[in-house]
ROLUMVO-637684 format. One record per residue (C-alpha): residue in three letters; z, y negated, x. Coordinates in Angstrom, 3 decimals. Layout:
BEGIN
["ALA",[Z,Y,X]]
...
REM end
This chain:
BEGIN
["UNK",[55.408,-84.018,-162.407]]
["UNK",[59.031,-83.575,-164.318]]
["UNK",[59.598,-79.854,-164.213]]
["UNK",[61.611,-78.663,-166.613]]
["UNK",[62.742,-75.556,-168.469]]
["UNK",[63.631,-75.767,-172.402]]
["UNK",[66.628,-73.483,-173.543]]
["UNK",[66.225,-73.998,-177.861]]
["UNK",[66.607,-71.963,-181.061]]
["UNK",[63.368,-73.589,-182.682]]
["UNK",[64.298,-75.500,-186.066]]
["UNK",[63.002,-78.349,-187.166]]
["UNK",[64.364,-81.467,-184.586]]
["UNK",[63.566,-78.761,-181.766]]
["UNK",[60.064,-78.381,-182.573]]
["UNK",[59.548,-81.430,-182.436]]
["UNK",[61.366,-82.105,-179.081]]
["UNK",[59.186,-79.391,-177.911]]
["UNK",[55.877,-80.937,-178.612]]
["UNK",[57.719,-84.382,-177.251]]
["UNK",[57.317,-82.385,-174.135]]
["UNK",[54.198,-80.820,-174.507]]
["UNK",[52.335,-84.011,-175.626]]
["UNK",[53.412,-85.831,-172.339]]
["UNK",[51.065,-85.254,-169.327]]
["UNK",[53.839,-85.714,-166.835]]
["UNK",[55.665,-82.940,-167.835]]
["UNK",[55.519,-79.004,-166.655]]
["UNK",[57.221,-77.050,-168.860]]
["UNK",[57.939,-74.211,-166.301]]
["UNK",[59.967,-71.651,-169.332]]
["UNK",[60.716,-71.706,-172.869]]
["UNK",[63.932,-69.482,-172.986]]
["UNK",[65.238,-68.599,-176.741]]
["UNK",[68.487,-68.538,-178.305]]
["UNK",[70.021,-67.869,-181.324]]
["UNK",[71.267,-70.910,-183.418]]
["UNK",[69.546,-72.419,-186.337]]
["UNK",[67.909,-69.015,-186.835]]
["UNK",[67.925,-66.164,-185.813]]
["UNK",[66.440,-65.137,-182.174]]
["UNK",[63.533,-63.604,-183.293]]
["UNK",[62.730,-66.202,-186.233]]
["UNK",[63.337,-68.533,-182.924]]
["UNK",[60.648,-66.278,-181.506]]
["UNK",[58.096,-66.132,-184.587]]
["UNK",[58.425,-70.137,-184.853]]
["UNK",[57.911,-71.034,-181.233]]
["UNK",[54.714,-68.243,-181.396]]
["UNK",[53.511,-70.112,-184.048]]
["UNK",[53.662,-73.592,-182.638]]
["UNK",[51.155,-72.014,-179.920]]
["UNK",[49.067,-70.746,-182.379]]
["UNK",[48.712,-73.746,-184.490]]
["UNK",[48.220,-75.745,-180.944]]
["UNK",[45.317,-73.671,-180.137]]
["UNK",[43.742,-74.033,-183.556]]
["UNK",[44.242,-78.122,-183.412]]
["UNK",[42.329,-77.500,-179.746]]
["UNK",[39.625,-75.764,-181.356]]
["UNK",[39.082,-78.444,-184.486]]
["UNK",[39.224,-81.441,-182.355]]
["UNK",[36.635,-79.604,-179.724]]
["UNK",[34.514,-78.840,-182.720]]
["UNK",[34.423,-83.140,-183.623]]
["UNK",[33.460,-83.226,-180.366]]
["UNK",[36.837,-84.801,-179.140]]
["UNK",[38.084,-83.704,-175.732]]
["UNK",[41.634,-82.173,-175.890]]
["UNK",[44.362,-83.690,-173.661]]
["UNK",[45.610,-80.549,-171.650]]
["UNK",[49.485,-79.075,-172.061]]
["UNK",[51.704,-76.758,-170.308]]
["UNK",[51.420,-72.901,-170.723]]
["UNK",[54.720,-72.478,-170.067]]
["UNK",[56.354,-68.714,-169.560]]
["UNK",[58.020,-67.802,-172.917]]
["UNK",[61.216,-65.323,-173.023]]
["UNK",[63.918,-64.345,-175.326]]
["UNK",[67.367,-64.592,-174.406]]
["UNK",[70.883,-63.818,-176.004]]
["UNK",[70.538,-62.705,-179.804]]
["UNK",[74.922,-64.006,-180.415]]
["UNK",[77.254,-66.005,-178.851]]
["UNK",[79.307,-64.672,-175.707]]
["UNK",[82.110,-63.157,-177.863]]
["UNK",[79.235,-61.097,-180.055]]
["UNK",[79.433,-63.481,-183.354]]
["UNK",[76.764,-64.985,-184.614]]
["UNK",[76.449,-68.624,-186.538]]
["UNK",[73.210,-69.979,-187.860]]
["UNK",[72.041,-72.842,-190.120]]
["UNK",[69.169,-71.614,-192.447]]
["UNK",[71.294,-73.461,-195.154]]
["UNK",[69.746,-76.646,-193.597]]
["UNK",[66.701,-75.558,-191.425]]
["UNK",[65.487,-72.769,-194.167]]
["UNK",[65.974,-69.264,-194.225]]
["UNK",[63.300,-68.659,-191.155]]
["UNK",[64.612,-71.933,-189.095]]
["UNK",[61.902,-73.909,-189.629]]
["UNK",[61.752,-74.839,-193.640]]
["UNK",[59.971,-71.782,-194.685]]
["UNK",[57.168,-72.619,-193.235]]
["UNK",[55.445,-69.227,-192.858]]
["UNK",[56.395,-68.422,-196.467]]
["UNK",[54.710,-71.995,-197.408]]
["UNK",[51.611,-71.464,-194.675]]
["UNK",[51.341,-68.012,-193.997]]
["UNK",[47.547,-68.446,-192.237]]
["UNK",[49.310,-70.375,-189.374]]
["UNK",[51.779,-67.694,-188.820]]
["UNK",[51.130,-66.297,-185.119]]
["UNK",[49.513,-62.959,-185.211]]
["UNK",[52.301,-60.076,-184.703]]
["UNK",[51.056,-58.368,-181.428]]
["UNK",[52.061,-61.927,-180.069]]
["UNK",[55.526,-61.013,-180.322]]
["UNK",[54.991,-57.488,-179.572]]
["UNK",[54.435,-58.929,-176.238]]
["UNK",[58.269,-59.375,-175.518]]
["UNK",[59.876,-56.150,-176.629]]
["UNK",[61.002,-54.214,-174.001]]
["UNK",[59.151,-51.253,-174.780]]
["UNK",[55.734,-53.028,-173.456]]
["UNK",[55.630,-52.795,-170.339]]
["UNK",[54.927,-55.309,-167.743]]
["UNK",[51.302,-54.471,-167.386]]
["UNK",[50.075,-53.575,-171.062]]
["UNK",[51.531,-57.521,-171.627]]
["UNK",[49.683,-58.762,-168.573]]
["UNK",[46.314,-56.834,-169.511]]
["UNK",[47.019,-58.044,-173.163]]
["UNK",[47.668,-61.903,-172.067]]
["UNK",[44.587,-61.735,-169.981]]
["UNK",[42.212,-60.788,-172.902]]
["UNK",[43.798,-62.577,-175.520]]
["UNK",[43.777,-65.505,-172.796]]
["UNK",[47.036,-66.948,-174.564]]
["UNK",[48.566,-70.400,-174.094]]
["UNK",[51.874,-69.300,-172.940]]
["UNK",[52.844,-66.834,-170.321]]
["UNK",[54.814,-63.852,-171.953]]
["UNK",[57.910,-62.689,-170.318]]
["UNK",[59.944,-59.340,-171.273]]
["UNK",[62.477,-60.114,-169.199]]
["UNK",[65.606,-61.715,-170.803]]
["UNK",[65.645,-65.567,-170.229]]
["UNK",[68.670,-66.013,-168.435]]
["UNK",[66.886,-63.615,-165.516]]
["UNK",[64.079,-66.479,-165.752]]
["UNK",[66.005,-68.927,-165.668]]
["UNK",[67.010,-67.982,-162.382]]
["UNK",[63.554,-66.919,-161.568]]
["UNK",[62.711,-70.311,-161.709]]
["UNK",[65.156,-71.801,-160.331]]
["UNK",[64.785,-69.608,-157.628]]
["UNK",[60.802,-70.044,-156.571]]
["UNK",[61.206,-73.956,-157.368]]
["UNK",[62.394,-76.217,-154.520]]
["UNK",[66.435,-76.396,-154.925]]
["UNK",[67.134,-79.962,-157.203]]
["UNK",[63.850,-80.300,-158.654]]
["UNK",[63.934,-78.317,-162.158]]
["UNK",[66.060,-79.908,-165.020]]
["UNK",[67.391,-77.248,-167.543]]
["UNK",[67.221,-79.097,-171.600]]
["UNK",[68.916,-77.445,-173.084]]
["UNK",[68.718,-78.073,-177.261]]
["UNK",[70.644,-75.030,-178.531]]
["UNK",[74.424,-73.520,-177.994]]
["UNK",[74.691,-72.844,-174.358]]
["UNK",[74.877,-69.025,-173.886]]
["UNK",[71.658,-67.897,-171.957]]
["UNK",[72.497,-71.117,-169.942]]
["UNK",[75.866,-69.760,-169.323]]
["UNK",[75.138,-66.541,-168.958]]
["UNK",[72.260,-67.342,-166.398]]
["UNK",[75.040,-69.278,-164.109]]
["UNK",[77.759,-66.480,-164.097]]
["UNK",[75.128,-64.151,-163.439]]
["UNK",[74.106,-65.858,-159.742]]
["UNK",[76.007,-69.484,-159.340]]
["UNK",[74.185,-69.791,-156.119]]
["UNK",[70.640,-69.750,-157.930]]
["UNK",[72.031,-71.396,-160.469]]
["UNK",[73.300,-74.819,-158.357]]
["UNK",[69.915,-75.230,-157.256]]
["UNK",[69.203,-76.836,-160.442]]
["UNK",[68.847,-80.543,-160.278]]
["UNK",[70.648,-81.137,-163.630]]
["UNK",[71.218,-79.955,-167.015]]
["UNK",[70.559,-82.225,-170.111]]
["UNK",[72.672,-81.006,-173.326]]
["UNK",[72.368,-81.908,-176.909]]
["UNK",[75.805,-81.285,-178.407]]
["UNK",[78.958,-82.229,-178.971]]
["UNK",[81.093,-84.920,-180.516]]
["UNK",[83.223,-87.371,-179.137]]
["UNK",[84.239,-90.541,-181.610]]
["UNK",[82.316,-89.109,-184.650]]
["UNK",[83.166,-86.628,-186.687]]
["UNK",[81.113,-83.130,-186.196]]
["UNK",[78.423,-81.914,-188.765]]
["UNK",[79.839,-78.103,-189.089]]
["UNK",[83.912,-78.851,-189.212]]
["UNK",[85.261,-82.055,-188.887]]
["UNK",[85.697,-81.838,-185.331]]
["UNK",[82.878,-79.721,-183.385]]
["UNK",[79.198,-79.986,-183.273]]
["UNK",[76.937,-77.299,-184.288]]
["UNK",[75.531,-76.325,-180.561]]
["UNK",[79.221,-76.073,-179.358]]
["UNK",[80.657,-74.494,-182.220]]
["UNK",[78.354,-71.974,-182.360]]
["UNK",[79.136,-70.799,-179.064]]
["UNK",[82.579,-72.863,-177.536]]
["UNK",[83.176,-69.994,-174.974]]
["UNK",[79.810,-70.752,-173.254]]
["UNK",[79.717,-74.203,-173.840]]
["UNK",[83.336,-74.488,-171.846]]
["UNK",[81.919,-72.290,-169.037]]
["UNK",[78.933,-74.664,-168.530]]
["UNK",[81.194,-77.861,-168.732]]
["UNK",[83.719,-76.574,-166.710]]
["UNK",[81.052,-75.984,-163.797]]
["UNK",[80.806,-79.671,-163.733]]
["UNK",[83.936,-80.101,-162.057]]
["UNK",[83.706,-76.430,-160.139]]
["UNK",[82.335,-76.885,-155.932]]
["UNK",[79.265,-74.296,-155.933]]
["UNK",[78.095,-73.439,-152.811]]
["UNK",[74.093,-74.206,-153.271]]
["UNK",[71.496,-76.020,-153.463]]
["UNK",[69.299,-75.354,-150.822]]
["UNK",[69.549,-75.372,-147.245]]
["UNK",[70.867,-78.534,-146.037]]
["UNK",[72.759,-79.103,-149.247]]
["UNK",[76.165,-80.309,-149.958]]
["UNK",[77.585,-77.963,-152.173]]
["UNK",[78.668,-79.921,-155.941]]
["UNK",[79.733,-79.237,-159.373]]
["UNK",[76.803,-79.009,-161.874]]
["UNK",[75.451,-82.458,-162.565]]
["UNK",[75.531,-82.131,-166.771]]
["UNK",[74.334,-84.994,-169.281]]
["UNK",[75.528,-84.613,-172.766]]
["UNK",[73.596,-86.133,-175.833]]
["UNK",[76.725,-85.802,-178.501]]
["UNK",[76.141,-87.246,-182.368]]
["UNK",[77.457,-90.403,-181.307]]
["UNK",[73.989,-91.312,-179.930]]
["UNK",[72.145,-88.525,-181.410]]
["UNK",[72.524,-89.696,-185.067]]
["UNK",[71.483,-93.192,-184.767]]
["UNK",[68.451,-91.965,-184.079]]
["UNK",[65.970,-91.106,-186.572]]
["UNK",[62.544,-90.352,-187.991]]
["UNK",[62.475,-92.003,-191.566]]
["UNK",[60.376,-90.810,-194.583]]
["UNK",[58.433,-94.306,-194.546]]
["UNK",[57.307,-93.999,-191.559]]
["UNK",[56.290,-90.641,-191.796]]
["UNK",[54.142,-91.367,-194.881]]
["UNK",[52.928,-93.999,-192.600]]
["UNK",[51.732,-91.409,-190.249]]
["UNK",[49.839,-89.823,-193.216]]
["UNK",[48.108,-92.975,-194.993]]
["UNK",[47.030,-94.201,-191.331]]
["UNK",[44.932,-90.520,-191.289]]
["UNK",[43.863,-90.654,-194.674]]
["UNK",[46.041,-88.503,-196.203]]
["UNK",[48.888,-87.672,-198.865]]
["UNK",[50.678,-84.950,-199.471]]
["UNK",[49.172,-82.572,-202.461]]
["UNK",[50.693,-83.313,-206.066]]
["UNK",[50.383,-79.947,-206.868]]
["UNK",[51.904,-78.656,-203.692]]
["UNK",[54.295,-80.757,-201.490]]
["UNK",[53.674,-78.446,-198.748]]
["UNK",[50.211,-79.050,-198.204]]
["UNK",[48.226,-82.628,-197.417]]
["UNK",[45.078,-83.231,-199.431]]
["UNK",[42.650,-86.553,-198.456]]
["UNK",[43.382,-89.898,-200.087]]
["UNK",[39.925,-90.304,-200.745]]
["UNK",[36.499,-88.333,-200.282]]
["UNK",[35.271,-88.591,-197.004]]
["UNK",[38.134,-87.778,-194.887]]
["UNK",[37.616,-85.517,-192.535]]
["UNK",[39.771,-81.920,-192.138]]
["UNK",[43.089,-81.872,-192.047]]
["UNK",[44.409,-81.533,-188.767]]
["UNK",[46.387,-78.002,-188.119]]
["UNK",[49.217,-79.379,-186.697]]
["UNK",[49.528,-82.798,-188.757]]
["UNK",[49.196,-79.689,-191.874]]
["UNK",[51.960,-77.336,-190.296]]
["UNK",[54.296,-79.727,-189.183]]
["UNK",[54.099,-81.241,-192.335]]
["UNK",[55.042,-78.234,-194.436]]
["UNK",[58.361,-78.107,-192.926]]
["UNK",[58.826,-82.054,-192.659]]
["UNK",[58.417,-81.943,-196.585]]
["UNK",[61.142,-79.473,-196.944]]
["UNK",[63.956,-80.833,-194.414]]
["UNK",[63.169,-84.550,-196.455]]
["UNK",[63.861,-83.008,-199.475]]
["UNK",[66.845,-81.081,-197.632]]
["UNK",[68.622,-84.158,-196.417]]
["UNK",[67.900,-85.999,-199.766]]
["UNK",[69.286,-83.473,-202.031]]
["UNK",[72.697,-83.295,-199.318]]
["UNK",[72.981,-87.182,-199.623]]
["UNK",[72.671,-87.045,-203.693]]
["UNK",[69.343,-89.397,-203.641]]
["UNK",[68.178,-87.489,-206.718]]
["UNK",[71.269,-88.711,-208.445]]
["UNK",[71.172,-92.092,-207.896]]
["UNK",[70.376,-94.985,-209.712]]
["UNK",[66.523,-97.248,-208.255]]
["UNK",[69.293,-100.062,-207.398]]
["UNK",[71.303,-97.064,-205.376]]
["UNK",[68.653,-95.211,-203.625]]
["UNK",[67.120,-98.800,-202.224]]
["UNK",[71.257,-99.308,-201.466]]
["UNK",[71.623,-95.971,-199.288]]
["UNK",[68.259,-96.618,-197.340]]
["UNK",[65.373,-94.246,-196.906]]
["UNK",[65.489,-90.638,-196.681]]
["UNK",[65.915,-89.807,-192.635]]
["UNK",[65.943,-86.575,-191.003]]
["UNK",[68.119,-87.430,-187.590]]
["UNK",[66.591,-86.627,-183.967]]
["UNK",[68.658,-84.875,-182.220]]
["UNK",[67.021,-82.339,-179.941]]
["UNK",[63.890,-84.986,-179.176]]
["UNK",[66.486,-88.026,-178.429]]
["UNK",[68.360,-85.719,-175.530]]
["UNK",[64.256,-83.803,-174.856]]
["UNK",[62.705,-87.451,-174.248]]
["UNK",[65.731,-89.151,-171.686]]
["UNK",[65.074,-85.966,-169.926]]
["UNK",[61.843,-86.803,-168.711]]
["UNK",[62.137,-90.318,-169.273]]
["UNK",[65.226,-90.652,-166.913]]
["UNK",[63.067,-92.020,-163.815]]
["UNK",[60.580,-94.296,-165.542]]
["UNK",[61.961,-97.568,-164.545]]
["UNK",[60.629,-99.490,-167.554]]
["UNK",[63.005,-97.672,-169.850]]
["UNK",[67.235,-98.151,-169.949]]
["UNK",[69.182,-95.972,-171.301]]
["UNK",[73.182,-95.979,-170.720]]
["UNK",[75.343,-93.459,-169.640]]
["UNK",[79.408,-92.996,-168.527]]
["UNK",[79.600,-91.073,-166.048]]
["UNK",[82.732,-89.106,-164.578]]
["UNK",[84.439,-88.000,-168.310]]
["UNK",[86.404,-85.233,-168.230]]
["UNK",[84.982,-83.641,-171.165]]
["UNK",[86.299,-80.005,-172.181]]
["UNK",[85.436,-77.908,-175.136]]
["UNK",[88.088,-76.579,-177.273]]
["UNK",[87.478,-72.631,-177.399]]
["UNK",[90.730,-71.596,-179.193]]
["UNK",[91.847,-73.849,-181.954]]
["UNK",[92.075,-72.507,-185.784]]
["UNK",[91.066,-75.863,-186.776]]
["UNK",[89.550,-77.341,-183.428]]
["UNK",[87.569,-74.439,-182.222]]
["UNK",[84.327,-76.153,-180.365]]
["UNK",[85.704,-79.738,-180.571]]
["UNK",[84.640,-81.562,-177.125]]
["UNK",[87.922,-83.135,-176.197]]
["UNK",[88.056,-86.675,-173.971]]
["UNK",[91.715,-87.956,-173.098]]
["UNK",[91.578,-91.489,-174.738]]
["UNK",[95.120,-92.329,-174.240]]
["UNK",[94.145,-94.414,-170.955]]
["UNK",[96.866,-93.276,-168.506]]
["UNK",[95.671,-93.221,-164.738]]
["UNK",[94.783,-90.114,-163.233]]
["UNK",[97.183,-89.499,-159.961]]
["UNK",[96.918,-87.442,-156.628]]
["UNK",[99.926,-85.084,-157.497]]
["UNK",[100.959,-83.218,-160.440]]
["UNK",[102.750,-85.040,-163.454]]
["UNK",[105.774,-82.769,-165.387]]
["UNK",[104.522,-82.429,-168.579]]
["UNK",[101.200,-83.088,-167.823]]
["UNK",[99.771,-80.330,-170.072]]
["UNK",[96.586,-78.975,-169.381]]
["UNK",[96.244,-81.360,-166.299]]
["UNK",[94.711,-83.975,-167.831]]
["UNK",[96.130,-86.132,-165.442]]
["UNK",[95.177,-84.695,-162.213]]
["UNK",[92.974,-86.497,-160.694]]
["UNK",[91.304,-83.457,-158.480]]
["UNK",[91.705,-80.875,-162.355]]
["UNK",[88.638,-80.972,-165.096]]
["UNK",[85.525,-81.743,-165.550]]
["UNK",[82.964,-84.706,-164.608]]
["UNK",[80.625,-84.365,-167.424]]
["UNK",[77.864,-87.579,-167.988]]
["UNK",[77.748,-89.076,-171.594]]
["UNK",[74.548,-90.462,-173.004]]
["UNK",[76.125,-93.816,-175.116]]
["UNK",[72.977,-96.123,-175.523]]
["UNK",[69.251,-95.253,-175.544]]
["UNK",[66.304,-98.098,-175.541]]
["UNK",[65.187,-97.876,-179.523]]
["UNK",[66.907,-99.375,-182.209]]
["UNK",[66.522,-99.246,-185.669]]
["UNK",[64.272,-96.565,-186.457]]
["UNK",[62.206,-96.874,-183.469]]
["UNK",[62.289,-93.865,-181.543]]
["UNK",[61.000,-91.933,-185.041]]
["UNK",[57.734,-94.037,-184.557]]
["UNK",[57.588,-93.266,-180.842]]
["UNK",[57.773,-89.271,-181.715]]
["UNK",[54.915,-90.002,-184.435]]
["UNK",[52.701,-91.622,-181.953]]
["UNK",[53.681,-89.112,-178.912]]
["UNK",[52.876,-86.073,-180.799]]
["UNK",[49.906,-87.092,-183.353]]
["UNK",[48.465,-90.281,-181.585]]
["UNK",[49.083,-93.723,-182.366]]
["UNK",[48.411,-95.263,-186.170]]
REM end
């Protein structure tokens, strides 16, 4: 089994790198630990709530056709930070709706999880009224009101040193703050797997830094600069070593896609379109077709939205027929999933990814202009044994900065990968 933990602020692309994860019986998803980032914590709360609720309702309609449900992970669940390190606060409702998932619960309130759910995690329930609640509600995840940097380390702490890999698919503070908080516990991690950055692209919130990083530079430069920091660790026996970190920046990220074709693909394969008098919902092509599926229903609410999202940004609307076929179809890129899927893919022989490894990567924390840029020296010079005059910052040095691993090339091309998310999460068609 690939044991991993998922650090994520639950918007669209994360949801579905989630259910990547859930959907694949290899995986044990030891802890879901929230952030802030495309929403808000607590919308990051009510969305990934939700995603168990509508889970268990897709159990209990496929049970009821007599179909056997694969099992998934019941993972703990716990909310971390609620703002960056410095106390400010960045989201991205203006592309993932105002709840961080399309509007989804305004669109499909039924599937919304039922509020004592979340009740479960404030900090005035106490440890055994959650327990005694979990047991009779028998839920599918494993409540925690404890903040999720503590489990972090809790895991990492009752799992063998080197075997749990952290993905981490939002800005990088509970991970941070979960590593200054115990560095010992911490290095017994066997790697972390990022999704941020930018390094030859420019960045989607200025035109130098990536969301994740922007949001929170000060804790993304603390986690890459324990990549070149000696931490004594990871288990008895151990060498001690710097964090072993994998980045998935845009470059990579953004070539990789789930396109509206396919997705209506997807649909007409099931028998189903979405409802002309309400985008948000799916009606059957024809008579005959059985119930929609929850999930395929909910996940489609908020697909409809972030489709129309990217194709009002790129001006589809306002094209000319000979234009829109021009400019492609409508995509809605996979970042979270892309960086979510080489994490647990990373030892399966049959698939070849490519990585650089060794970069020293830092992240800008300070810059009016440049704040959260993820800076590479490109200007080629050797690195040397002793110090350089006027080597500012050290870039030179060989035994100075970080070792950070850069994800350049995964297997898919072309639009693949969106099909292989399709068929992961809702079967094959």
């Amino acid at each position: 089994m690939t044991k991993i933990i998922i650090d994520t602020d639950p918007g669209v692309d994360d949801v579905l790198a989630i259910l990547l994860a859930l959907k694949s019986a290899h995986v044990d998803i030891r802890l879901i630990s929230l952030c802030f980032g495309n929403c808000t914590t607590q919308d990051s709360l009510r969305n990934l709530l939700t995603l168990f609720h509508v889970l268990e309702k897709d159990r209990l309609a496929a049970a009821a056709q007599g179909q056997e449900p694969a099992p998934i992970s019941r993972p703990t669940i716990a909310v971390g930070m609620t703002t960056a390190l410095d106390g400010s606060m960045l989201d991205a409702t203006d592309f993932h709706g105002d709840d961080g998932l399309g509007n989804v619960h305004q669109h499909l309130p039924h599937h919304t999880a039922p509020a004592e759910w979340a009740a479960l995690f404030q900090d005035t329930v106490a440890t055994e009224q959650a327990a005694a609640a979990e047991a009779h509600q028998q839920l599918p995840f494993v409540p925690s009101a404890a903040p999720s940097y503590n489990e972090i380390l809790r895991v990492l702490q009752e799992e063998p040193a080197g075997t749990v890999t952290i993905v981490a698919l939002g800005p990088l503070m509970n991970v941070a703050r979960a590593a200054a908080a115990d560095p010992t516990t911490f290095a017994r991690v066997r790697r972390v797997v990022s999704m941020g950055g930018t390094l030859r692209l420019p960045g989607n919130v200025t035109p130098y830094a990536e969301f994740n990083v922007f949001s929170d530079a000060q804790a993304a430069a603390a986690v890459y600069n324990l990549t070149g920091v000696v931490i004594n660790a990871a288990g008895e026996g151990a060498p001690p070593r710097g964090l072993d970190l994998t980045i998935f920046p845009l470059d990579i990220t953004s070539r990789h896609f789930l396109a509206e074709p396919e997705y209506m693909a997807l649909l007409a394969a099931r028998g189903l379109q979405p409802n002309p008098e309400n985008v948000h919902q799916l009606v059957p092509i024809a008579d005959g077709v059985a119930a929609v599926p929850p999930l395929l229903e909910w996940c489609h609410a908020w697909l409809t939205t972030t489709f129309a999202t990217m194709r009002n940004i790129f001006g589809h609307d306002l094209m000319t027929p000979e234009e829109r076929v021009a400019a492609g179809p409508v995509i809605i890129e996979m970042h979270d999933p892309l960086a979510l899927w080489y994490a647990i893919q990373e030892d399966d022989n049959t698939t070849s990814w490519t990585v650089e490894s060794g970069l020293d990567i830092r992240v800008e924390t300070l810059g009016e202009f440049t704040r959260g840029m993820t800076v590479h020296d490109t200007r080629g010079r050797a690195k040397r044994s002793e110090p350089t005059k006027n080597d500012f910052g050290k870039w030179l040095l060989a035994s100075h900065g970080n070792v950070v691993t850069v994800a350049r090339e995964s297997p898919y091309q072309d639009g693949e990968f969106g099909r292989v998310l399709l068929e992961t999460v809702f079967g094959p068609y």
